[in-house]
C-alpha positions in Angstrom: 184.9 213.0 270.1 185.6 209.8 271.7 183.1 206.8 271.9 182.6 203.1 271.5 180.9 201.4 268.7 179.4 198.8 271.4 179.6 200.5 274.5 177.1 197.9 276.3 180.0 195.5 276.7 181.5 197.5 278.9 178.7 196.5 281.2 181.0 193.4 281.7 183.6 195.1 283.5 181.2 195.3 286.3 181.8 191.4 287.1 185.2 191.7 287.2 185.4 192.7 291.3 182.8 189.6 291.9 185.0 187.2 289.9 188.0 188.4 291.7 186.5 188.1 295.4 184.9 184.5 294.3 188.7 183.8 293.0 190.5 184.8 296.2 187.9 184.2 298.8 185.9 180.8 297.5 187.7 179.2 295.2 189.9 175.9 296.3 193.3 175.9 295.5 194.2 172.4 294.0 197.1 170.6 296.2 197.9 167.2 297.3 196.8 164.9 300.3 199.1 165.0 303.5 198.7 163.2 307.2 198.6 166.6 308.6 199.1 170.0 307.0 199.5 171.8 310.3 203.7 172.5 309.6 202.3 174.2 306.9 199.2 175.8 307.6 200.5 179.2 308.1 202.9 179.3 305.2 200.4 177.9 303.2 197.9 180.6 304.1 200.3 183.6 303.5 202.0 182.4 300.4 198.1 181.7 298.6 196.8 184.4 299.3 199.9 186.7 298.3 199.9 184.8 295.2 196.2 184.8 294.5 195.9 188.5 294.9 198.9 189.1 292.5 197.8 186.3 289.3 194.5 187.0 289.5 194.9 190.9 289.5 196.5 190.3 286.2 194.3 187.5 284.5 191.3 190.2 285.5 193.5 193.1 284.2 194.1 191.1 280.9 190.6 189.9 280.8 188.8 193.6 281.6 191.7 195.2 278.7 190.1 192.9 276.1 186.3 193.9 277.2 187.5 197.4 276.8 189.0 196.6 273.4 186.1 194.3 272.1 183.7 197.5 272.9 185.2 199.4 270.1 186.5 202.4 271.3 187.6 204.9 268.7 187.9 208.9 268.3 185.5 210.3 265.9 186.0 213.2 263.3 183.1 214.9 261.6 183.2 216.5 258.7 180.6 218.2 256.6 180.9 218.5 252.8 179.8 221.3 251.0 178.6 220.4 247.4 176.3 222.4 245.0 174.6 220.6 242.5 174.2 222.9 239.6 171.5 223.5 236.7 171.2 223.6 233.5 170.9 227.1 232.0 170.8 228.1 228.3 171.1 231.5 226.7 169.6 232.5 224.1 170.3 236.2 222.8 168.9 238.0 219.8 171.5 239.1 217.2 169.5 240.6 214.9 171.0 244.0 213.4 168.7 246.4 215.6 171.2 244.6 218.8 173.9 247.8 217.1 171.0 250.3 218.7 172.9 252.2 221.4 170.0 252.4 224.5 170.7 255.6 226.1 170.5 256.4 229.6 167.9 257.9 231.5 169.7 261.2 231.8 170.0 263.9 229.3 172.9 263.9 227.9 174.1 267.1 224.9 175.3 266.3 221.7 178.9 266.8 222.4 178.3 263.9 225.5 177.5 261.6 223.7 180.5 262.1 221.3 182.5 261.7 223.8 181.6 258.7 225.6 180.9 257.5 222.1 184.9 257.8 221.0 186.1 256.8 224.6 183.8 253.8 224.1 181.9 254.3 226.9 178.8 253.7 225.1 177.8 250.0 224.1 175.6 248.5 222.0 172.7 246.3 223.5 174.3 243.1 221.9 177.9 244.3 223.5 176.3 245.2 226.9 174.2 241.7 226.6 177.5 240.4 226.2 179.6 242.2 228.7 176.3 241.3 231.4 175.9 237.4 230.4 179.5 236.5 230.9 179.4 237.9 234.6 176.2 235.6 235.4 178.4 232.7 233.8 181.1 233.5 235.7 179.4 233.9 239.0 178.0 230.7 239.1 180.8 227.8 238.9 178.8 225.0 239.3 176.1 225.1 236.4 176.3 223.9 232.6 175.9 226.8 230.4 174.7 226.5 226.6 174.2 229.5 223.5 172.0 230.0 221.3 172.3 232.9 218.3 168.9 233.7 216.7 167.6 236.2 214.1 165.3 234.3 211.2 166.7 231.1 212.8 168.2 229.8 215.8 171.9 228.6 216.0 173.2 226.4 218.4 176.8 228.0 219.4 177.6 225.9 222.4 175.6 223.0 223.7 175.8 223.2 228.0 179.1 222.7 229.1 181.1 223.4 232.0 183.9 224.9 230.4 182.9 228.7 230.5 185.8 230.2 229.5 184.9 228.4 225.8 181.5 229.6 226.4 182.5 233.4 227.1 184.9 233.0 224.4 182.4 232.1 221.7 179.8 235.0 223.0 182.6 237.4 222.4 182.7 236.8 218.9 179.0 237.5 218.5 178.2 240.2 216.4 174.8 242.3 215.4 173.1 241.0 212.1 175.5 237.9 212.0 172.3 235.8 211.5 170.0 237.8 209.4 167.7 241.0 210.1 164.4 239.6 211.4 163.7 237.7 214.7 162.4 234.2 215.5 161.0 234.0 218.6 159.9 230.4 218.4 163.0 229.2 216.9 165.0 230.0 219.8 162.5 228.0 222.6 162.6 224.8 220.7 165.8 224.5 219.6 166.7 225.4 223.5 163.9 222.8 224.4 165.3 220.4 222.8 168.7 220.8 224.5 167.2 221.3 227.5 165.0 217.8 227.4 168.2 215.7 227.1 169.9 217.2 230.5 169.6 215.0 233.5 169.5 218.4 235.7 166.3 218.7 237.7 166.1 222.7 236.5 166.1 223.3 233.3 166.0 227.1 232.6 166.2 229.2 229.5 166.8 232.6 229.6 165.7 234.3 226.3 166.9 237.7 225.5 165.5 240.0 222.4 165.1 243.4 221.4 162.6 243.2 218.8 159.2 241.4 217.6 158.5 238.2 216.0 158.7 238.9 212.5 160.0 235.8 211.0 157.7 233.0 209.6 157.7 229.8 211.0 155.5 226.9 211.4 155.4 226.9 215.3 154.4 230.1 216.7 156.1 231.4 219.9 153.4 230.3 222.1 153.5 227.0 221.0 157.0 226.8 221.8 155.8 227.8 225.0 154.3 225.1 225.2 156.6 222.4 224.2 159.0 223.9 226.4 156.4 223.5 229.4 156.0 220.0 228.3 159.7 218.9 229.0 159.9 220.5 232.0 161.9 223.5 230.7 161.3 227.1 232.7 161.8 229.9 229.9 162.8 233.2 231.6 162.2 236.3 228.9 164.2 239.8 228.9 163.1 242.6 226.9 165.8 245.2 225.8 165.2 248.2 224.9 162.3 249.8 224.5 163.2 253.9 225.3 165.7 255.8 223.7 168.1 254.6 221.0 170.6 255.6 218.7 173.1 254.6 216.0 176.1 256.4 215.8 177.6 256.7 212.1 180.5 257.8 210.7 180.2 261.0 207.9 183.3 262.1 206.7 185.2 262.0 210.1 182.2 263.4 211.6 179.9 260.9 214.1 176.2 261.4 213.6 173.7 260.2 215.7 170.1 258.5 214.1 167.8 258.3 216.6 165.6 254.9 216.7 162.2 254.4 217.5 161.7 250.4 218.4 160.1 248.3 220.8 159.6 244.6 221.6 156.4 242.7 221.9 156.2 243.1 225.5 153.3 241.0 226.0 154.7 238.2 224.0 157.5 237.6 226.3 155.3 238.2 229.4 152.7 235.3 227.9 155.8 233.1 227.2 157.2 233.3 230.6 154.1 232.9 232.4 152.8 229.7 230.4 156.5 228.0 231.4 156.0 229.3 235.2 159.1 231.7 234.4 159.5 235.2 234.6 159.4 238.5 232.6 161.8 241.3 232.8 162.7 244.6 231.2 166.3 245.8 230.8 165.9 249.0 229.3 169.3 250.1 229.3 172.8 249.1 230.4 172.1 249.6 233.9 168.9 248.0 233.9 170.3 244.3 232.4 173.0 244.4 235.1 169.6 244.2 237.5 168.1 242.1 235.4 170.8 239.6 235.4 171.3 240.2 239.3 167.8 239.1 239.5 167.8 236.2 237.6 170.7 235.2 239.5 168.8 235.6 242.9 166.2 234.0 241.1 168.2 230.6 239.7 169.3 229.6 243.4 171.9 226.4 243.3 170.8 223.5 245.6 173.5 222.6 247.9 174.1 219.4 249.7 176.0 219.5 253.1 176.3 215.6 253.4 177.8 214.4 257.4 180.7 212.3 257.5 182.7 210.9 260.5 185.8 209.8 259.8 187.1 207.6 262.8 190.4 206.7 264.4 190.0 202.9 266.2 192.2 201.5 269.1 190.5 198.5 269.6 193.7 196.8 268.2 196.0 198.9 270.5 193.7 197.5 273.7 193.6 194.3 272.5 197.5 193.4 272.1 197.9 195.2 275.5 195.5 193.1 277.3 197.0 189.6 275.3 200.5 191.4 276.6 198.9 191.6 280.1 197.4 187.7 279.7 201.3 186.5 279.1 202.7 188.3 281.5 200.2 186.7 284.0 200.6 183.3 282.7 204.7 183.9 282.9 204.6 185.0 286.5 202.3 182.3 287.4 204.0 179.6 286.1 208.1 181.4 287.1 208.3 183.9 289.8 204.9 182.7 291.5 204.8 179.3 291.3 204.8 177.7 295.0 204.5 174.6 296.4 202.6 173.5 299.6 
């Protein structure tokens, strides 16, 4: 796109004609005193005039080069930058030993099935379908800081947020059910993620809370009051319950896999309580398929704020004009002063 940074100067240009008729037509030509000029008079008249019209063409030339170049002109580029700003997001997953229950699908499935998805491992645990789930939201979204937390009696911090998810996804590999202990926190968790939470300068700060079970570990704060404390710095605690329908626990007997079924279920209005009083939300995964939807959700949910700043890069040739027009000027002056120069 081509322009001028101060295109009213151009409005000059416009007394260049006048000033070249008041040049030719008006002005008096400076000369000497003589008796009688009439020997001359015609020469006189031809000659000035040829060379008016041909030095002043060019001093105006010169003169409406630099106008043109004083006005700026330039060729402009725009660009627009695309740039997420991310959030903050911390995880926090139960790994209690009841994370080893096996959620089976909706479907019936015969005993010999289940044997065989079992040894073609085909069927996951919730903590390795957590797992398998979490590290595809991390990797979808490149631009936000990720933090773990572990929790079972207490909360562990495993990675603080940080950009660098491959160490993220390679620390929630390890992870493993009953790591931390048998009974669940569900206060521990909040706070401890609160508290990492309050320190990031990110404008949304979300936790995303994921358990299987009840609170069933003693503590000083309660769950709600985490709640709470989370609201108060501004932190938005999303809450996923897993579980909840049919589970098993394969075990090995003497090269024979038997199959415990397990009756368990999460406080379900707990989570709902916590996510409301944090202006989050509650959902249920109660299987494999249902925490890919989950996550798909929460994803949807956790939208990234882009910026699409305007820049316009441009190219000037105000220097180009105004060396032509100075090249013009000397010329003029040359040829008025050499090849033009007459006497009366």
């Amino acid at each position: 796109m081509f322009e001028f940074a101060y295109p009213k100067l151009l409005w000059l240009l416009t007394l260049l004609p006048l000033l070249y008729f008041y040049l030719v037509f008006f002005k008096r030509n400076p000369g000497i005193q003589l008796p009688s000029v009439a020997p001359f008079e015609r020469a006189v008249r031809h000659a000035g005039r040829r060379r008016m019209a041909y030095t002043e063409l060019l001093f105006l030339l010169a003169l409406g080069v630099l106008i043109f170049a004083l006005s700026r002109p330039r060729r402009g580029d725009e660009r627009t930058i695309h740039r997420s700003k991310g959030i903050d997001i911390v995880l926090a997953l139960d790994l209690s030993g009841s994370m080893a229950i096996i959620d089976l699908p909706a479907k019936d499935l015969t005993a010999r099935d289940l044997e065989e998805l079992f040894r073609g491992g085909k069927l996951d645990n919730r903590l390795e379908t957590a797992k398998r789930e979490l590290t595809n939201f991390v990797n979808r979204r490149d631009n936000d800081r990720f933090g773990l937390i572990g929790f079972g009696p207490l909360a562990y911090s495993i990675t603080p947020p940080t950009l660098d998810h491959g160490f993220l996804t390679g620390r929630l590999a390890e992870l493993q059910p009953g790591a931390v202990g048998d009974a669940t926190s569900i206060a521990s968790p909040i706070l401890s993620g609160a508290r990492r939470l309050s320190k990031s300068p990110s404008p949304r700060r979300v936790l995303v809370l994921f358990t299987d079970g009840r609170n069933t570990a003693d503590a000083a704060v309660t769950p709600l009051q985490a709640a709470e404390l989370a609201k108060s710095v501004n932190v938005i605690v999303h809450t996923v319950g897993i579980g909840g329908g049919r589970g098993i626990v394969p075990q090995e007997f003497m090269g024979q896999v038997r199959y415990v079924p397990i009756q368990d279920e999460f406080d379900e209005a707990l989570l709902k309580e916590i996510a409301q009083k944090t202006n989050g939300r509650y959902f249920h995964a109660a299987d494999a398929d249902g925490l890919k939807i989950v996550m798909r959700e929460i994803d949807k949910l956790e939208k990234r704020e882009f910026e699409q700043p305007r820049y316009m890069e441009y190219q000037e040739y105000s220097s180009i004009f105004m060396a032509l027009g100075f090249i013009v000027l000397l010329i003029a002056i040359a040829m008025d002063r050499t090849l033009l120069l007459r006497l009366p």
